[in-house]
N, C-alpha and C positions, 0 to 999 in steps of 0.2 A: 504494500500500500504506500500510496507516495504520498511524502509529507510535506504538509502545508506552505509555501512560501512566510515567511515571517512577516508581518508588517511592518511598513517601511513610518519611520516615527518622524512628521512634519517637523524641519525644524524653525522653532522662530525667530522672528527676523528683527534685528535689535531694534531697543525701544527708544526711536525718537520722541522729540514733543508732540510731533502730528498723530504719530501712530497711540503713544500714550493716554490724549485725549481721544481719541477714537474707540480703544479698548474700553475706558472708562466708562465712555455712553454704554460702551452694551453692556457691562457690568451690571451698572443701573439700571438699564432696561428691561433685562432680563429679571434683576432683582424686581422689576414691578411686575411684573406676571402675575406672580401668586398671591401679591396683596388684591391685584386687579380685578380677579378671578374672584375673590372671597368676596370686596363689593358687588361685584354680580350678581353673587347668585342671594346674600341676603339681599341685593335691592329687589329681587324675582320673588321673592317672598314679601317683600313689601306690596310691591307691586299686587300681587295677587290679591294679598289681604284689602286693595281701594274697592276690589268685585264686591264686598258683603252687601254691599249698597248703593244704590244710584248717589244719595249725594253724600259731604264728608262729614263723616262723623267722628267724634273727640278718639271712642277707642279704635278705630283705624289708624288714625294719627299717633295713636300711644302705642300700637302694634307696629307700626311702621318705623316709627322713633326706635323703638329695641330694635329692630331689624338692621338700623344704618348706623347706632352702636353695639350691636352683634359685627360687622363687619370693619369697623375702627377697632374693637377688641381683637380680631383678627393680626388686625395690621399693626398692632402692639407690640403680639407677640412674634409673629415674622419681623418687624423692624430691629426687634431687640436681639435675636438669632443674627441678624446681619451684623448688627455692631458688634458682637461678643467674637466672632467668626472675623470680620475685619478689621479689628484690634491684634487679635492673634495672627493674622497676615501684615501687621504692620510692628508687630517687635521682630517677626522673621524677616523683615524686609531690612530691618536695624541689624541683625545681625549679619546680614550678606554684608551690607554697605560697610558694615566694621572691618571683616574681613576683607575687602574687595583696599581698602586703605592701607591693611597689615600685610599686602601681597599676597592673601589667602585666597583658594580657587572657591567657593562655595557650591557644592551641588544640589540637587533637588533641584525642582520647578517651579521656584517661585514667582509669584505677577506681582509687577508692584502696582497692577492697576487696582486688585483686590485690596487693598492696603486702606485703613479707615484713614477715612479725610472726615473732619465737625461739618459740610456742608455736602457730603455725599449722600446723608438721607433726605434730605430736604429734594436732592434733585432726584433720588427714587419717588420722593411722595408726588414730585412735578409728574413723572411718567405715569405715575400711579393717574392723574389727574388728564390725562393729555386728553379722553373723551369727553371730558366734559369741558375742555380746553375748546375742543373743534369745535364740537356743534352746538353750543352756548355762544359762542362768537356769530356761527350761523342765524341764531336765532335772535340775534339783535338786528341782522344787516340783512336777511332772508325775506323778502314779499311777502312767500310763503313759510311763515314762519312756523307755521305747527307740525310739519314735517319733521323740523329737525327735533320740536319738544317730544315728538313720538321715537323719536333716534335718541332720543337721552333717555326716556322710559325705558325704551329695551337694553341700552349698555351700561347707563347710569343714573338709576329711578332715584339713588340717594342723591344727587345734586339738584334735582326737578321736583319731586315731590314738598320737600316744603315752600316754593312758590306754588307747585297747585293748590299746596291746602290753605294757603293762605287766600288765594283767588277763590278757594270754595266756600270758605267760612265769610270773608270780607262783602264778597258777589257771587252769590250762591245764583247758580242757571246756568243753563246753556248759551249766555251773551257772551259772557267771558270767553267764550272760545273763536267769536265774530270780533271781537272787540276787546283783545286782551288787557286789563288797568293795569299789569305788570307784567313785563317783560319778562321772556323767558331768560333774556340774558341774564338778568341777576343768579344764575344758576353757578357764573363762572365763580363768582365768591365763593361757593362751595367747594372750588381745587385747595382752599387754603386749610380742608381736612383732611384729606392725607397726605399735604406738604408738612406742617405741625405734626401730626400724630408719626409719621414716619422717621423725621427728621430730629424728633425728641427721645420716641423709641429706642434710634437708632443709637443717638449719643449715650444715653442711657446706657442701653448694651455694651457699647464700650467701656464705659466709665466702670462697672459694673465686673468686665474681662480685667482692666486694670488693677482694680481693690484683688480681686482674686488671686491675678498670679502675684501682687506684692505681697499676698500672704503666703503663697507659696512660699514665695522667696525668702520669706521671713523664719517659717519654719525649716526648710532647711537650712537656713545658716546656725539656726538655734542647736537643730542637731548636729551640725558638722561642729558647734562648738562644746556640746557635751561628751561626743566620742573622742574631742584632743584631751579635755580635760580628763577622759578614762585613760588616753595613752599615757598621759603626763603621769600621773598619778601610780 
């Protein structure tokens, strides 16, 4: 039986500043996937729960309300997982850079794009945000503008829904849909929760990998100083 050719291991191509920043975005990007994904589907749950009733009612909006913080509590704990996780790529990245000064070769694969930066969450919680970035923009400058508030229902019901409920409680009927008193654009103010919640998370989490391994650090020096005082001794 004949064996497999090995795979051939891409190799990468040093990191300028172009290339650096361009790593970084998909870092980000990618890191906003799965907070993205989590407001989704609680806004789908939101969303669903406005059917109980033609018009709005308080506990729809209190159901809805836990729905779009069931999906911030999401984004909590993914944020806080990135910082702890890119704090820990950024003391390995101190340690290459030490060695790299001391004419030492460092191996492993380390990126220094993972590496925690204080304003790296902030631009996941922007990515996290980028649908309701578009079509909230749309929907200020849009003719047709209820188009796009139906395109933020289905990708992002937690940035649109409390201008609906506010349009349903303030001017309850179906005018408000001919003659909207609030624009849907006020939805974009809504990117600045999972810019905040991400971006605080995130730091968190670092701050958080910090205390930790300086406790580490702390106990083993405690112990490396009680086994000299057993050698001494």
């Amino acid at each position: 039986m004949l064996n497999e050719a090995p795979k051939k291991q891409k190799t990468r191509k040093p990191d300028t500043p172009m290339r650096h920043f361009w790593r970084v975005q998909k870092v980000c990007l990618l890191r906003a996937v799965t907070p993205c994904m989590m407001y989704l589907f609680m806004s789908l749950i939101a969303l669903a729960l406005q059917a109980l009733s033609e018009d709005i009612t308080w506990y729809e909006i209190a159901l809805g309300s836990v729905c779009i913080l069931g999906g911030a509590l999401f984004n909590v704990h993914l944020a806080f997982q990135y910082g702890k996780m890119h704090y820990d790529s950024y003391l390995t990245g101190c340690l290459h850079r030490q060695n790299m000064r001391m004419g030492i070769v460092s191996g492993g694969d380390h990126r220094p794009e993972q590496e925690y930066r204080v304003w790296k969450g902030f631009l996941i919680g922007f990515y996290v945000g980028l649908p309701v970035l578009l079509f909230g923009f749309l929907a200020i400058f849009s003719a047709t503008w209820r188009w796009a508030e139906v395109v933020l229902d289905m990708f992002a019901a937690w940035a649109i829904l409390p201008i609906q409920w506010y349009r349903g409680i303030v001017w309850p009927g179906d005018q408000e849909w001919a003659y909207p008193p609030v624009s849907g654009g006020w939805s974009l103010l809504m990117i600045l929760l999972p810019v905040l919640v991400t971006g605080i998370a995130y730091i968190v989490g670092a701050m958080y990998e910090r205390r930790k391994k300086a406790e580490e650090s702390r106990r083993t020096e405690e112990i490396n100083a009680i086994k000299g005082k057993g050698r001494r001794s």
